[in-house]
C-alpha positions in Angstrom: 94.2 146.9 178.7 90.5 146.0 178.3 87.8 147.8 177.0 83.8 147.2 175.9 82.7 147.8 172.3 81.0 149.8 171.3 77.2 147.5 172.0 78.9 147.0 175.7 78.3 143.3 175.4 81.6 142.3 174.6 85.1 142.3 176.3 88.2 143.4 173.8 91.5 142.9 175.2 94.6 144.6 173.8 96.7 143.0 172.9 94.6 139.9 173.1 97.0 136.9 174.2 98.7 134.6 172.7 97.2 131.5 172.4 93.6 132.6 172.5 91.3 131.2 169.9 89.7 132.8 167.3 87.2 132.3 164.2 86.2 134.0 161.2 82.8 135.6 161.5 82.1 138.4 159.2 83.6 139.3 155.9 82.4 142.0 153.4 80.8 140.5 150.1 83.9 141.5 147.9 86.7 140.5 151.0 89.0 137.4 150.6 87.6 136.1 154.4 84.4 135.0 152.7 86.2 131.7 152.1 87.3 131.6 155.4 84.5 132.1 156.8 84.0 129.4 160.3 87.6 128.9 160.3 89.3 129.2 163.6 93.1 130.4 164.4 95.0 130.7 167.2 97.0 134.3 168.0 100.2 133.7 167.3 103.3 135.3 169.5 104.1 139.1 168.5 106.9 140.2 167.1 109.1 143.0 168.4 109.9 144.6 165.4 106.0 144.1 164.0 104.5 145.6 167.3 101.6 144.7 169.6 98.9 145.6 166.9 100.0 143.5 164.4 98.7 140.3 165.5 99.7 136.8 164.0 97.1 134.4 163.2 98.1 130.7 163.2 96.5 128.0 161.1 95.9 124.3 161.9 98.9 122.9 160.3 101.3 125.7 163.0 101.9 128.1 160.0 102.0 131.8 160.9 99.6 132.4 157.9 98.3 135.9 158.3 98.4 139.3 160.2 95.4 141.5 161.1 95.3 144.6 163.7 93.1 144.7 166.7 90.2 146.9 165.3 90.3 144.0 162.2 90.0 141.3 164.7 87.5 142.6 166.8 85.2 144.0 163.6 85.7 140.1 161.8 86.3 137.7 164.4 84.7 135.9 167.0 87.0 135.2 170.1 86.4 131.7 171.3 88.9 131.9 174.0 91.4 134.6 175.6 94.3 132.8 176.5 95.8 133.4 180.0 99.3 134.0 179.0 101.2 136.6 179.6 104.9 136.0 177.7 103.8 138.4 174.5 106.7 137.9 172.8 107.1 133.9 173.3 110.6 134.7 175.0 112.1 131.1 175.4 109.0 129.4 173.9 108.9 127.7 170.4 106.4 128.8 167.4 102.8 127.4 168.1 102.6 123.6 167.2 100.3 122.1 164.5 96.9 121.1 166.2 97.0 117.1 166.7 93.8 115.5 165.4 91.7 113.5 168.2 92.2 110.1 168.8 89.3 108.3 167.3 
């Protein structure tokens, strides 16, 4: 399902992929993002038993670190990139790799 927000400028897609790429981009002055603010994650595969709104963010190091819902994501987050990738639920696939540093 895609939709527009509520400015029109923007696509949302729920649930976004797996795989796409996202980065922290608004945090309220009291919220625990403020530290985290810049940092990028990847969407983690879903979990049955979680749902398709409880969406896994995936640090660096391949570490399922957090959950947020869509409306979270979309209201905090910047989406770099939506993933084309349709296996939701990672059937067959293993958990999300750490990122490998470039070679210099």
């Amino acid at each position: 399902m895609k939709r527009k927000d509520n400015t029109g400028s923007s696509e949302q897609r729920i649930p976004i992929p797996p795989l796409s790429v996202v980065r922290v981009a608004y945090a309220e002055r009291n919220s625990s993002l403020r530290t985290l603010k810049g940092q990028v994650f990847r969407v983690g595969y879903y979990n049955r038993r979680d749902g398709l709104d409880c969406i896994w963010l995936v640090n660096d190091a391949g570490r399922y670190e957090q959950t947020v819902d869509h409306k979270f994501l979309y209201r905090h987050f910047d989406v770099i990139n939506f993933a084309e990738h349709n296996n939701l639920y990672g059937r067959k696939r293993p958990k999300l790799p750490p990122i490998r540093s470039a070679a210099r």
